[in-house]
C-alpha positions as a Markdown table, in Angstrom:
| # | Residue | x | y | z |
|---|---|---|---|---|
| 1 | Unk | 0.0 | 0.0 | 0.0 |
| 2 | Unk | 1.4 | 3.1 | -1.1 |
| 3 | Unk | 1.7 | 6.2 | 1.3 |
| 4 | Unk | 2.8 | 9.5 | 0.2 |
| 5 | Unk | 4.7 | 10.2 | 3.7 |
| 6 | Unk | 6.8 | 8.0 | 2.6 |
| 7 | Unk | 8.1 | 10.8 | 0.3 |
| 8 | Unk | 9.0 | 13.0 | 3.2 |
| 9 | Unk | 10.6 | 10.2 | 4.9 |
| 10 | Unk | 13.1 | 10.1 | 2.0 |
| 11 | Unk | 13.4 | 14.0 | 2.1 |
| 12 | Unk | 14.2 | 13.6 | 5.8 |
| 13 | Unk | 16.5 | 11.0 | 5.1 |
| 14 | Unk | 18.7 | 12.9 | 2.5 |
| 15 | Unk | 18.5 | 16.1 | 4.3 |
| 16 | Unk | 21.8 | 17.5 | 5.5 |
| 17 | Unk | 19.8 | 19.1 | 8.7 |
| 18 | Unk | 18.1 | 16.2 | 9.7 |
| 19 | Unk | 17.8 | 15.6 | 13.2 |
| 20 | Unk | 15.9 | 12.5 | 14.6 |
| 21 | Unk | 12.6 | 12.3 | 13.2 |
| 22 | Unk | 8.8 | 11.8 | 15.4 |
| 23 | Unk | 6.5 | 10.4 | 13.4 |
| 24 | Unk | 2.9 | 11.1 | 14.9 |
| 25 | Unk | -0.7 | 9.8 | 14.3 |
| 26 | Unk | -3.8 | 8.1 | 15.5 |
| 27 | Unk | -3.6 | 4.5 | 16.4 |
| 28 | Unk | -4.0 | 2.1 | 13.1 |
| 29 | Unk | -3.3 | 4.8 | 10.7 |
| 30 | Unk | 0.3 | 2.8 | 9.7 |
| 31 | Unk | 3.0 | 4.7 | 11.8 |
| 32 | Unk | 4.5 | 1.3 | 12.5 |
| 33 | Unk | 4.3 | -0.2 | 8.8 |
| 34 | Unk | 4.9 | 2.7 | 7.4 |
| 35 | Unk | 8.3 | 3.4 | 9.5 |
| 36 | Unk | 9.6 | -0.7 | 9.1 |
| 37 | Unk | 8.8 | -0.2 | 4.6 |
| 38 | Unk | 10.9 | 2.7 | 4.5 |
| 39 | Unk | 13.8 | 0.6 | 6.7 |
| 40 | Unk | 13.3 | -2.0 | 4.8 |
| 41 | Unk | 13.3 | 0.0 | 0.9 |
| 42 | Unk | 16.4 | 2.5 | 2.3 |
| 43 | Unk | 18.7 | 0.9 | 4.3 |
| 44 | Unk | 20.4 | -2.0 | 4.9 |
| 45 | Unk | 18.9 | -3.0 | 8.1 |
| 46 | Unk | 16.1 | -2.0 | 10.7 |
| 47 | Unk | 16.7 | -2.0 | 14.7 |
| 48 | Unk | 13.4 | -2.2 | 15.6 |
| 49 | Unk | 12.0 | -1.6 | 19.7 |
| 50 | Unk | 8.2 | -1.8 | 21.1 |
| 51 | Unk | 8.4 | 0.4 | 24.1 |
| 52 | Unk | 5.0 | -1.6 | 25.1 |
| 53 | Unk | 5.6 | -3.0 | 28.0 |
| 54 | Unk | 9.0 | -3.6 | 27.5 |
| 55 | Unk | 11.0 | -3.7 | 30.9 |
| 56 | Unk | 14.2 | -4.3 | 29.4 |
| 57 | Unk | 14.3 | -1.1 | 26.7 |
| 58 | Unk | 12.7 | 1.1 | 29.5 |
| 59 | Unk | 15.3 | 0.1 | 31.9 |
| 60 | Unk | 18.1 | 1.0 | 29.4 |
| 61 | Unk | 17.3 | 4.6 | 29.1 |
| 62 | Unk | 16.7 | 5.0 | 32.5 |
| 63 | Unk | 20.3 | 4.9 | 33.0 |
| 64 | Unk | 22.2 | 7.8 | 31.4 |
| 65 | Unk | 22.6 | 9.2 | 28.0 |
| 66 | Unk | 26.1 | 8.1 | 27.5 |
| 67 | Unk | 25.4 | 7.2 | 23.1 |
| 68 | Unk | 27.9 | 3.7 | 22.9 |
| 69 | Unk | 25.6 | 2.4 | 26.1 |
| 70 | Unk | 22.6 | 2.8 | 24.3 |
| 71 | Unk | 23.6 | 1.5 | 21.2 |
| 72 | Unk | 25.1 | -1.5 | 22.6 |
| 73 | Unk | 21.8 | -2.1 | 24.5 |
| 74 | Unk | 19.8 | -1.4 | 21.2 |
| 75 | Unk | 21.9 | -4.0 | 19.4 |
| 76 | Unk | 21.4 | -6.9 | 22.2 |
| 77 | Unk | 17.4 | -6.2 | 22.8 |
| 78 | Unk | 17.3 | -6.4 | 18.2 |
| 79 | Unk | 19.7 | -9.0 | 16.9 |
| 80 | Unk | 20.9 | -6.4 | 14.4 |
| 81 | Unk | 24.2 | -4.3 | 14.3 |
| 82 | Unk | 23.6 | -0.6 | 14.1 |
| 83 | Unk | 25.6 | 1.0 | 11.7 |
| 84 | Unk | 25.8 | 5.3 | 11.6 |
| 85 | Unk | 24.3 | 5.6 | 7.9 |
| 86 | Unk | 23.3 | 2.7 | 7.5 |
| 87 | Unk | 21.2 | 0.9 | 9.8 |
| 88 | Unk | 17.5 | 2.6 | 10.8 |
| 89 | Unk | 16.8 | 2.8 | 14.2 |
| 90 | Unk | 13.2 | 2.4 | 15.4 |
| 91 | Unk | 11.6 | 3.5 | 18.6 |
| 92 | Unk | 7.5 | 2.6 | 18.4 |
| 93 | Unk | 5.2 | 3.5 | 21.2 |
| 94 | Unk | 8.0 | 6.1 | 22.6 |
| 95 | Unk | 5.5 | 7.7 | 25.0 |
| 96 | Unk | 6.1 | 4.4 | 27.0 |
| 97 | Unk | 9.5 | 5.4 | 27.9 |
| 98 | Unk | 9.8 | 9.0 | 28.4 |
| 99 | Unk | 13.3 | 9.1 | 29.3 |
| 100 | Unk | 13.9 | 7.0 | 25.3 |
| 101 | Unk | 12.1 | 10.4 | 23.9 |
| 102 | Unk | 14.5 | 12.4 | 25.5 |
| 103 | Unk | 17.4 | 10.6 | 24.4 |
| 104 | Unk | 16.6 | 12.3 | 21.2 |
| 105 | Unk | 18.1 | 14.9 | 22.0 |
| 106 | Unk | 21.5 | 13.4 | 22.7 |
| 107 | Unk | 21.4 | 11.4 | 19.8 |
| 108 | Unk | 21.5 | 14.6 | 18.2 |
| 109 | Unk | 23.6 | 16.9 | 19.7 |
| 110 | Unk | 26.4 | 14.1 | 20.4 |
| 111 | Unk | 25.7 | 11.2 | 17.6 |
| 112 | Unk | 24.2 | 12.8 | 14.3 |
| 113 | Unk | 25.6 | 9.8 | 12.4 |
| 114 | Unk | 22.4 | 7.7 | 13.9 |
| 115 | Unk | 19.4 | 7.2 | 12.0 |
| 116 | Unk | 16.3 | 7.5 | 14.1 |
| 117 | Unk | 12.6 | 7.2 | 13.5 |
| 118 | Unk | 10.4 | 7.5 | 16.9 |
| 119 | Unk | 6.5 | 6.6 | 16.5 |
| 120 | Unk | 3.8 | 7.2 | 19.2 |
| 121 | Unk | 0.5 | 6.8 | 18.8 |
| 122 | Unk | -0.5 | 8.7 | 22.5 |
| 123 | Unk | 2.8 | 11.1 | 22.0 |
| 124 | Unk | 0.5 | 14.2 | 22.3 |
| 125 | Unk | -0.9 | 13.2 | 25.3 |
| 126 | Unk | 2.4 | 11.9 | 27.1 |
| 127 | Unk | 4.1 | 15.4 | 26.6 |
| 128 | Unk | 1.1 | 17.3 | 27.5 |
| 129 | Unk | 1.5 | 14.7 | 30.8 |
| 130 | Unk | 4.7 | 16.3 | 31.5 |
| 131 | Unk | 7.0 | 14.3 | 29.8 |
| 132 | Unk | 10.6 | 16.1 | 28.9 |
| 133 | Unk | 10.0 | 16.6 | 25.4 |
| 134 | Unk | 13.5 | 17.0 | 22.9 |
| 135 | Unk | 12.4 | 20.8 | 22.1 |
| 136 | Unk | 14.4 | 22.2 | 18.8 |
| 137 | Unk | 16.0 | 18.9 | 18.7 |
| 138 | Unk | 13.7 | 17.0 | 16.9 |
| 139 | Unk | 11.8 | 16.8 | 13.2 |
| 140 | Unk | 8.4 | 16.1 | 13.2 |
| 141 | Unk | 5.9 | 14.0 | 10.5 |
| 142 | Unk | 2.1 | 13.6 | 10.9 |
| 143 | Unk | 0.5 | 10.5 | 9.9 |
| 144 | Unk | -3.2 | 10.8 | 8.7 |
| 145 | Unk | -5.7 | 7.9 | 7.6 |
| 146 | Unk | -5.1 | 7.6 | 3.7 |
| 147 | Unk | -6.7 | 10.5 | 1.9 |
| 148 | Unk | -8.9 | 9.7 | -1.2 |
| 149 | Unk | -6.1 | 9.5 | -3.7 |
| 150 | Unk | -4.2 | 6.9 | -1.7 |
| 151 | Unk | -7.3 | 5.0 | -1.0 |
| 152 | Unk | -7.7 | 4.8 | -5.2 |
| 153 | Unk | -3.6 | 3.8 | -5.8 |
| 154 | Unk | -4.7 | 1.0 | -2.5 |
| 155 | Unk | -7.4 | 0.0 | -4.8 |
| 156 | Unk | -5.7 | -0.5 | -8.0 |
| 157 | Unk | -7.3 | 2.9 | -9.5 |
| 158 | Unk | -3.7 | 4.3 | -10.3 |
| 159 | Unk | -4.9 | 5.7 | -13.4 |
| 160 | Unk | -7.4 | 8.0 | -11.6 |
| 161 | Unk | -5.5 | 9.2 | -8.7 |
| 162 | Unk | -2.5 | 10.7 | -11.6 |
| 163 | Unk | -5.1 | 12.2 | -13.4 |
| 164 | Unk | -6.0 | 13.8 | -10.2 |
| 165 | Unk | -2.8 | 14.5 | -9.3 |
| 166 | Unk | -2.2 | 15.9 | -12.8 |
| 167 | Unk | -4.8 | 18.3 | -12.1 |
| 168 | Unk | -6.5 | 17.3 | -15.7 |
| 169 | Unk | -10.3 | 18.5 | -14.7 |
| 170 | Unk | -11.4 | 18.3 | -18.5 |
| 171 | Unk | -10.5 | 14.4 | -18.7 |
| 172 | Unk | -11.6 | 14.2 | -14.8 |
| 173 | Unk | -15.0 | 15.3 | -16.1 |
| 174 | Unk | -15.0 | 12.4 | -18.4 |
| 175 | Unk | -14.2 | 10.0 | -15.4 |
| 176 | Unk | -16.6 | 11.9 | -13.3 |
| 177 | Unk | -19.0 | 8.6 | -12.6 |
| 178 | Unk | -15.8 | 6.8 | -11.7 |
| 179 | Unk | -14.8 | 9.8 | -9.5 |
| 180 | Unk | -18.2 | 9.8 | -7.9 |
| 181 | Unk | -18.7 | 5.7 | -7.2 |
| 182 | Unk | -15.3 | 5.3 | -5.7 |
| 183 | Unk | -15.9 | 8.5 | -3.2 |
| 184 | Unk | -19.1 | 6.9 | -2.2 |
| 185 | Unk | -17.3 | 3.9 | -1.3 |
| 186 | Unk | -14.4 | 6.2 | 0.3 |
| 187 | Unk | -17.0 | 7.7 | 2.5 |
| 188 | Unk | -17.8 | 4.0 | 3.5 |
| 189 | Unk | -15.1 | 2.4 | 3.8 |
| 190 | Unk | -12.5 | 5.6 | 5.0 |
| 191 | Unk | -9.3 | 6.0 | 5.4 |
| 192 | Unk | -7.9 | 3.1 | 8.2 |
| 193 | Unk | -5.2 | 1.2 | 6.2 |
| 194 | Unk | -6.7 | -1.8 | 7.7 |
| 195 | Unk | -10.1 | -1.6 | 6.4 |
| 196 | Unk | -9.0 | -0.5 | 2.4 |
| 197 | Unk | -7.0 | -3.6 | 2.8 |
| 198 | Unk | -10.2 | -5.8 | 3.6 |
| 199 | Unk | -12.0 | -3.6 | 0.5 |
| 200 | Unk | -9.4 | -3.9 | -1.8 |
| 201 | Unk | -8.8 | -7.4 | -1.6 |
| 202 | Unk | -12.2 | -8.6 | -1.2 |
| 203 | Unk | -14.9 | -5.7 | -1.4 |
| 204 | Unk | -16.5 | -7.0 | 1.4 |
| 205 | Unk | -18.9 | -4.3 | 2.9 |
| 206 | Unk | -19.6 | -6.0 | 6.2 |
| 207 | Unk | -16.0 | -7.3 | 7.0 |
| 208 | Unk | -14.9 | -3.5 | 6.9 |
| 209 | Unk | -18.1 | -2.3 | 8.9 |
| 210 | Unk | -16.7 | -5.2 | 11.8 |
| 211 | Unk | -13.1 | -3.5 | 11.1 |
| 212 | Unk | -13.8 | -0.3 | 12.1 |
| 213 | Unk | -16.2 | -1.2 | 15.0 |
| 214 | Unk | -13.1 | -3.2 | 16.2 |
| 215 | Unk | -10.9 | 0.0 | 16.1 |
| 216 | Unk | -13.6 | 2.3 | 17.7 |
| 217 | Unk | -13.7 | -0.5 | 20.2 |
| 218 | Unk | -9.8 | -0.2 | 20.5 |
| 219 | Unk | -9.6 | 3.4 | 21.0 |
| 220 | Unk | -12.6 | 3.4 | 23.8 |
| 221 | Unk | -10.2 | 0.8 | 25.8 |
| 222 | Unk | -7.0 | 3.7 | 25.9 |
| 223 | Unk | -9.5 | 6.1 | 27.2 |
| 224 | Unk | -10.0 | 3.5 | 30.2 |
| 225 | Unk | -5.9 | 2.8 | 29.8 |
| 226 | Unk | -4.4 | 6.1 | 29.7 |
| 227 | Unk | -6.9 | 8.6 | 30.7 |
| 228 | Unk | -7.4 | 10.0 | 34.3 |
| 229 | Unk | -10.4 | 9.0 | 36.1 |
| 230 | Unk | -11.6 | 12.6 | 36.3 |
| 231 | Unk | -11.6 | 12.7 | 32.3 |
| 232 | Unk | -12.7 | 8.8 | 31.5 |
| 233 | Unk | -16.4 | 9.5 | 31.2 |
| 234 | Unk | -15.9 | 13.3 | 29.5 |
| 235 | Unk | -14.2 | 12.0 | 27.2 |
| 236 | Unk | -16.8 | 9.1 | 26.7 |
| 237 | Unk | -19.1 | 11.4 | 26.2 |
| 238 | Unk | -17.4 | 13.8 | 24.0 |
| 239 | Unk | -16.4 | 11.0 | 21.8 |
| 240 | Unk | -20.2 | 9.7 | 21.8 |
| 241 | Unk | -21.6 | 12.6 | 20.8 |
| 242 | Unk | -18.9 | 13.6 | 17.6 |
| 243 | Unk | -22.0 | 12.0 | 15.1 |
| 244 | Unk | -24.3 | 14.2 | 17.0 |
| 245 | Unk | -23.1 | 17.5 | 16.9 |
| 246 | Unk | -21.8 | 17.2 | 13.4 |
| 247 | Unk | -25.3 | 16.4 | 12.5 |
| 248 | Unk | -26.9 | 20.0 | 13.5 |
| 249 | Unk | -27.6 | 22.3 | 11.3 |
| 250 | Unk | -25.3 | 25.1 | 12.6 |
| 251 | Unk | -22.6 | 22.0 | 13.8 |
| 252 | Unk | -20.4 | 24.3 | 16.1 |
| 253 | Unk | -19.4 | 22.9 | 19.2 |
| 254 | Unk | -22.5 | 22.8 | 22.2 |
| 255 | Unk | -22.3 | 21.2 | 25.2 |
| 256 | Unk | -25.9 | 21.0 | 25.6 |
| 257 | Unk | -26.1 | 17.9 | 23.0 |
| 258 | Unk | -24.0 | 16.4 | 25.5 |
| 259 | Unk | -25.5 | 17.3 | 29.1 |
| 260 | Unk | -28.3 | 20.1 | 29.0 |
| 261 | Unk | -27.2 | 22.9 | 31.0 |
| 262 | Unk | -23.5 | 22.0 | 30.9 |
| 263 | Unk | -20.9 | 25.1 | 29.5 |
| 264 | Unk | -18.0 | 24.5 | 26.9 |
| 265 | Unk | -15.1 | 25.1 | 29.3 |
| 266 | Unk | -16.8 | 21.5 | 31.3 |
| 267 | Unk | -15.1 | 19.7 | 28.4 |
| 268 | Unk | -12.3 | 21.6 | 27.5 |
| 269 | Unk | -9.5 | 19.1 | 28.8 |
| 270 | Unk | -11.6 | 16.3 | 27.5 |
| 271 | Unk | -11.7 | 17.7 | 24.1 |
| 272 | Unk | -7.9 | 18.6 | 24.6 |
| 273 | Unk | -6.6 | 15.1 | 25.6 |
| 274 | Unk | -9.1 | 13.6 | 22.0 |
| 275 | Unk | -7.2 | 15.9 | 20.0 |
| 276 | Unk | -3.6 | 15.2 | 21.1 |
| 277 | Unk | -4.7 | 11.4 | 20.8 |
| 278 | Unk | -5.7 | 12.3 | 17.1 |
| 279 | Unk | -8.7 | 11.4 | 17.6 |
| 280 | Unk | -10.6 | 14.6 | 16.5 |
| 281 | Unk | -10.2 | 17.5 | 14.4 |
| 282 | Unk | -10.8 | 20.8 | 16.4 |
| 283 | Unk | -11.3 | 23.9 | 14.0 |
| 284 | Unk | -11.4 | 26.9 | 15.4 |
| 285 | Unk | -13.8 | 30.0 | 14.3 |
| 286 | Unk | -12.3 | 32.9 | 13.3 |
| 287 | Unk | -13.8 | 36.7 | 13.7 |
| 288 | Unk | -11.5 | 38.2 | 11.2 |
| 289 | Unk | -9.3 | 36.0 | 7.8 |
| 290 | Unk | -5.6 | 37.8 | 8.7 |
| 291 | Unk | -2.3 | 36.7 | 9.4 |
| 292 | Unk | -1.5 | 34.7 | 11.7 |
| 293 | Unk | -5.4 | 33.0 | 11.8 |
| 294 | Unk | -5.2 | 31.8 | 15.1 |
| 295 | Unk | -5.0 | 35.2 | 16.6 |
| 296 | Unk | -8.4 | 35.9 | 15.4 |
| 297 | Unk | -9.9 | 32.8 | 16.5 |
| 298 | Unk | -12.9 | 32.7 | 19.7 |
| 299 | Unk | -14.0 | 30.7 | 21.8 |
| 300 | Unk | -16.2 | 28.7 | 19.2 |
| 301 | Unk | -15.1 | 25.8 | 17.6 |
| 302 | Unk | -16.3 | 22.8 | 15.4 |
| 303 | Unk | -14.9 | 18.9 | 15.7 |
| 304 | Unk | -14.6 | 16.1 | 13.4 |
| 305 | Unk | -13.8 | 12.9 | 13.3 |
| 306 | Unk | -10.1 | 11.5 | 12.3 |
| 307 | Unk | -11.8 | 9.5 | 9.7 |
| 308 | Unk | -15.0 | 9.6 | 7.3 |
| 309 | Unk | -15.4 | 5.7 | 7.3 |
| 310 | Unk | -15.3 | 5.9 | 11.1 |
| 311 | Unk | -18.0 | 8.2 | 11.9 |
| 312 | Unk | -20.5 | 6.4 | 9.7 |
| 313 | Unk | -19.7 | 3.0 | 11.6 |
| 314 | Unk | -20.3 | 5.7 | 15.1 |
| 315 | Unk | -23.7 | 6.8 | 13.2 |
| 316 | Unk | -24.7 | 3.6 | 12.5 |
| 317 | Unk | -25.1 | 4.9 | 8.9 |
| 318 | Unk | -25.8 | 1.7 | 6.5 |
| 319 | Unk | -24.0 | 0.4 | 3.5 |
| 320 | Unk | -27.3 | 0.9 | 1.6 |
| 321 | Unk | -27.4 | 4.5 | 2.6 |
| 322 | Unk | -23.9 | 5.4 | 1.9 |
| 323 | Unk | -23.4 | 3.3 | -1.5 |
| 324 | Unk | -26.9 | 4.0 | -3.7 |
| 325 | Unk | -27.6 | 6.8 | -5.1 |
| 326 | Unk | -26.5 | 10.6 | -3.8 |
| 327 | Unk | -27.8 | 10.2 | -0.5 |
| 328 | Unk | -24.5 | 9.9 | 0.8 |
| 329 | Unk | -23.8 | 13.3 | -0.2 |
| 330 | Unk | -26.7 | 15.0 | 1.1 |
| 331 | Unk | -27.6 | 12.5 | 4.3 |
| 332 | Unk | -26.4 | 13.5 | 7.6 |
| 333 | Unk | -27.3 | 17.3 | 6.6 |
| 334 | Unk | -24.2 | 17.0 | 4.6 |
| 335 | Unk | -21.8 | 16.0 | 7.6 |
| 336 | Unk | -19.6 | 13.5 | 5.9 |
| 337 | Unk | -18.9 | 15.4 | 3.2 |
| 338 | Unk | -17.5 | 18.1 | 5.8 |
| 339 | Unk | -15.5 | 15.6 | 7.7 |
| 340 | Unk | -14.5 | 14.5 | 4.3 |
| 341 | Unk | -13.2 | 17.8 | 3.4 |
| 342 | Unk | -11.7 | 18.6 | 6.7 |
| 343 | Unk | -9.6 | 15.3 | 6.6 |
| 344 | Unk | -8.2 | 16.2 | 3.2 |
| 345 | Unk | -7.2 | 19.3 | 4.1 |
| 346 | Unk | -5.3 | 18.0 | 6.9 |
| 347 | Unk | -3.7 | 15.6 | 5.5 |
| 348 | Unk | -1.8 | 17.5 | 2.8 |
| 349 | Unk | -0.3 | 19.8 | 5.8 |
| 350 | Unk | -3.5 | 22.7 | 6.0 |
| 351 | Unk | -4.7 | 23.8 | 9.0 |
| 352 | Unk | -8.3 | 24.3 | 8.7 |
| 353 | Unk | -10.6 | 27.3 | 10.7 |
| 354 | Unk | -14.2 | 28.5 | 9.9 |
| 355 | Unk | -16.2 | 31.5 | 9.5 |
| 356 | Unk | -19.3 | 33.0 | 10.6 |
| 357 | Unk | -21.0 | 36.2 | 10.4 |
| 358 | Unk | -23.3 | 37.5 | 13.3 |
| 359 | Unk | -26.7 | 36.8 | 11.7 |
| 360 | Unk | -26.7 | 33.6 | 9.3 |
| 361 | Unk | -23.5 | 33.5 | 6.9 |
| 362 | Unk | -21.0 | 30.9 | 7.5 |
| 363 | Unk | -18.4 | 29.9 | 5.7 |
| 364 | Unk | -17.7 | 25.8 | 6.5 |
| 365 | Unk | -13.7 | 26.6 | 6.2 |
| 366 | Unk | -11.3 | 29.4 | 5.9 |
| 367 | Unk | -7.1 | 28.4 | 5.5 |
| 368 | Unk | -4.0 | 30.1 | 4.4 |
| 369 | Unk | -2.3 | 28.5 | 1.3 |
| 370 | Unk | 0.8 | 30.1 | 0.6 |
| 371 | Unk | 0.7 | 33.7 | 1.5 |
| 372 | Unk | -3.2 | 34.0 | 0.8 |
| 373 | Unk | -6.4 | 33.0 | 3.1 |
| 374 | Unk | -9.0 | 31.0 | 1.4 |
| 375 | Unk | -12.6 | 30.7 | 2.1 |
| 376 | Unk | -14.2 | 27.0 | 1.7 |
| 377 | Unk | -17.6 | 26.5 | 1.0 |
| 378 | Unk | -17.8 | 22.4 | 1.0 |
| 379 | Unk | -21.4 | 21.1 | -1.0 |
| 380 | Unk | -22.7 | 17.6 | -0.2 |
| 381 | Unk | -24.4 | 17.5 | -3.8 |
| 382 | Unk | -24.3 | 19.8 | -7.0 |
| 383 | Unk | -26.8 | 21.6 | -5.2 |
| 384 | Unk | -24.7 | 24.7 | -5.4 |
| 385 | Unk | -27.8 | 27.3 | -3.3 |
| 386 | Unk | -26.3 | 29.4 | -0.8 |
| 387 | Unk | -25.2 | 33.0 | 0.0 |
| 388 | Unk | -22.5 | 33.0 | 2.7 |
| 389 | Unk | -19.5 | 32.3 | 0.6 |
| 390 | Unk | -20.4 | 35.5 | -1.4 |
| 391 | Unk | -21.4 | 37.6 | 1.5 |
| 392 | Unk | -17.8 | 36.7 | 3.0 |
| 393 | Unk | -16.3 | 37.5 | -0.5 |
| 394 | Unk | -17.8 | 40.8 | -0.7 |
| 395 | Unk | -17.0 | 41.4 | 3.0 |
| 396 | Unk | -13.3 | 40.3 | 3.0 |
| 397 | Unk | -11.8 | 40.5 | -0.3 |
| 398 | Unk | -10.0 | 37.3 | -0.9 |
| 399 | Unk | -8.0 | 36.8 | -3.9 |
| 400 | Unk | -11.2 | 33.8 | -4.9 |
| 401 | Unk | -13.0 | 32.1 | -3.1 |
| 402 | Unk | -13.3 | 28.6 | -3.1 |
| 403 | Unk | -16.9 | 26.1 | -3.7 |
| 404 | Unk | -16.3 | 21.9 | -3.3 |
| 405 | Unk | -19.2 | 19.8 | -5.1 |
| 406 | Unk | -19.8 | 17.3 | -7.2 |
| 407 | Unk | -19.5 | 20.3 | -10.2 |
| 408 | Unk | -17.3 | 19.7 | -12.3 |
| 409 | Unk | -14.2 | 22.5 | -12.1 |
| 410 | Unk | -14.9 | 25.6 | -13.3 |
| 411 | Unk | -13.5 | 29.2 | -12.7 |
| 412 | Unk | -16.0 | 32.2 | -12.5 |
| 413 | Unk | -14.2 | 35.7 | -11.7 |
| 414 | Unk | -14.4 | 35.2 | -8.2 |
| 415 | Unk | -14.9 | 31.8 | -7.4 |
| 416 | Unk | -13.4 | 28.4 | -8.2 |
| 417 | Unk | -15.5 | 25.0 | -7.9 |
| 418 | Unk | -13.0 | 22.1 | -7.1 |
| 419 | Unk | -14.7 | 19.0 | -7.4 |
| 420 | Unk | -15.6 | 16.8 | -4.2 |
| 421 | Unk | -12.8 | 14.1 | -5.1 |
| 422 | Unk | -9.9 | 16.2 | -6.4 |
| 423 | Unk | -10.2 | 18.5 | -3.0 |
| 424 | Unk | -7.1 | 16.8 | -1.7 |
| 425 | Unk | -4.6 | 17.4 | -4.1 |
| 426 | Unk | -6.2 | 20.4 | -5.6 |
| 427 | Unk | -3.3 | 23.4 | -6.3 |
């Protein structure tokens, strides 16, 4: 399965700064196969370590930082000789030795020559816990589910992710029923490496429905492993109610859907710990598009789910639903397509906010690419009705805005309609 991190892996690799890289994400979004394939394609061996309850690697670091130590102890605990250059060192689940994350740093400063991948799939938690984090002494790497034009090269649809790629809207067009099943099925079947495996090789609805049940099921169990008590059953709820508050008309973030009466500040830590777990998406509003965005942001706020497939197995959405017709494009008020939308903009390195006026206007999401800021407008259908893209236009002055639907591209002379599947990769 192809990745397209695996691209900035090799940048990092050749880079004459490099430092020693962290490589973030959810849990089951690849970190760990996707750090072992790029061992295995780039160098001549892989020292691999699970910090999971390993004693014996947790121990080691708990020593000192003296380099020769560690790697002799890193060459025991893997069977492999580490060579500087050569050899790829591995740390997985880092958060589970705090003191192995801050050997980074030494590695570093006093032993360059070392090749070192860390992978954690809790990291943002642990160092919000207090852990000595390696600042200024480390590169970073965020791993997101696979966006749509990964999930079409995992499927064997090469052809139609370069022509995406290519940016060649006129001979999209002519694909455009191709375009339009397969995003159906990507709204289904979503992002998790695990569960485009199970579609690829046998298109097998239900076994990926079971698939991602299992990994919600997963990621309820580290809220009763690694959160404090205080925040297990916020975060429960939070987490409960994602399909829910996406599903309003006006989806910002209200505590009431969760507990009537309860204020937003109740689940502030909550919503915190869910995003540094990479579990959620949290996008801020903004009361004014200038640089830098988040210094216009308030205290409202949307969240979305890390993946699209995943939050139709939370709303019980059926395969029948998502996979005839358009309804899965205009169910759920339009809710998947937004979590669609905000999941491909975050995985190509955007960081998403959203706009509202005072009365009714809003504008689903507002970003800086390059040196300009973008209004969003994202359209579950072709259904293209709707003022509050233009009234924000008019307002702010952007250099275009932006429309996503099933349109086909077209440029009008002040807005630009990217279509629903090429959002991703879109320049």
């Amino acid at each position: 399965m192809k990745r397209y991190a695996m691209e900035l892996l090799i940048q990092w690799k050749n880079s004459k700064h490099r430092k020693p890289l962290i490589l973030q994400g959810a849990r089951q979004v690849g970190k760990t196969w996707l750090m072992t394939e790029f061992g295995k394609q780039f160098y001549e061996n892989v020292a691999y370590v699970d910090f999971r309850n390993n004693r014996r690697m947790q121990k080691l670091f708990e020593g000192d930082f003296d380099i020769p130590r560690l790697i002799e102890g890193l060459q025991v605990e893997t069977h492999e000789k580490i060579t500087p250059e050569k050899t790829l060192i591995i740390f997985d689940e880092v958060q589970e030795a705090g003191l192995a994350l801050t050997s980074l740093k030494y590695f570093y400063e006093n032993a360059h020559e070392y090749h070192i991948v860390a992978g954690g799939s809790l990291l943002g938690v642990a160092v919000h816990e207090g852990i000595s984090f390696p600042v200024g002494k480390v590169d970073f790497c965020n791993l997101y589910p696979l966006n749509f034009c990964e999930f079409l090269e995992g499927i064997g649809e090469i052809g139609l992710a370069e022509l995406l790629h290519k940016n060649d809207w006129e001979m999209a067009a002519a694909f455009k029923t191709k375009f339009a099943d397969y995003l159906r099925k990507y709204y289904f079947v979503g992002g998790m490496p695990e569960c485009v495996s199970i579609y690829s090789e046998d298109r097998d609805y239900d076994a990926v429905r079971k698939t991602q049940n299992d990994i919600l099921a997963e990621y309820e169990k580290d809220f009763s492993k690694h959160v404090p008590n205080r925040l297990i059953a916020k975060i429960r709820s939070v987490w409960a109610n994602v399909p829910r508050l996406l599903a309003r008309e006006r989806n910002c973030f209200s505590p009431g859907v969760i507990k009537k009466g309860s204020r937003a500040n109740e689940y502030a830590d909550a919503i915190q710990w869910l995003v540094d777990a990479g579990l959620i998406y949290r996008v801020p509003r903004i009361t004014k598009p200038a640089i830098p965005l988040k210094s216009y942001a308030d205290d409202a706020f949307k969240i979305y789910m890390l993946d699209v497939g995943l939050l139709g197995a939370a709303s019980e959405l059926d395969a029948l639903t998502l996979l005839e017709g358009d309804l899965v494009f205009t169910e759920f008020k339009g809710s998947l397509t937004e979590n669609y939308v905000c999941q491909e903009l975050t995985a190509r390195g955007i960081t998403p906010f959203y706009w509202s006026s005072e009365r009714t206007a809003e504008v689903d999401f507002v970003f800086k690419l390059g040196v300009d800021i973008l209004p969003l407008e994202a359209k579950a259908g072709e259904n293209l009705q709707g003022k509050s893209l233009r009234i924000y236009y008019d307002k702010f002055n952007p250099k275009f805005a932006m429309r996503t639907s099933m349109k086909d591209y077209r440029e009008e002379s002040w807005m630009k309609n990217i279509p629903l599947y090429g959002i991703g990769v879109w320049e």
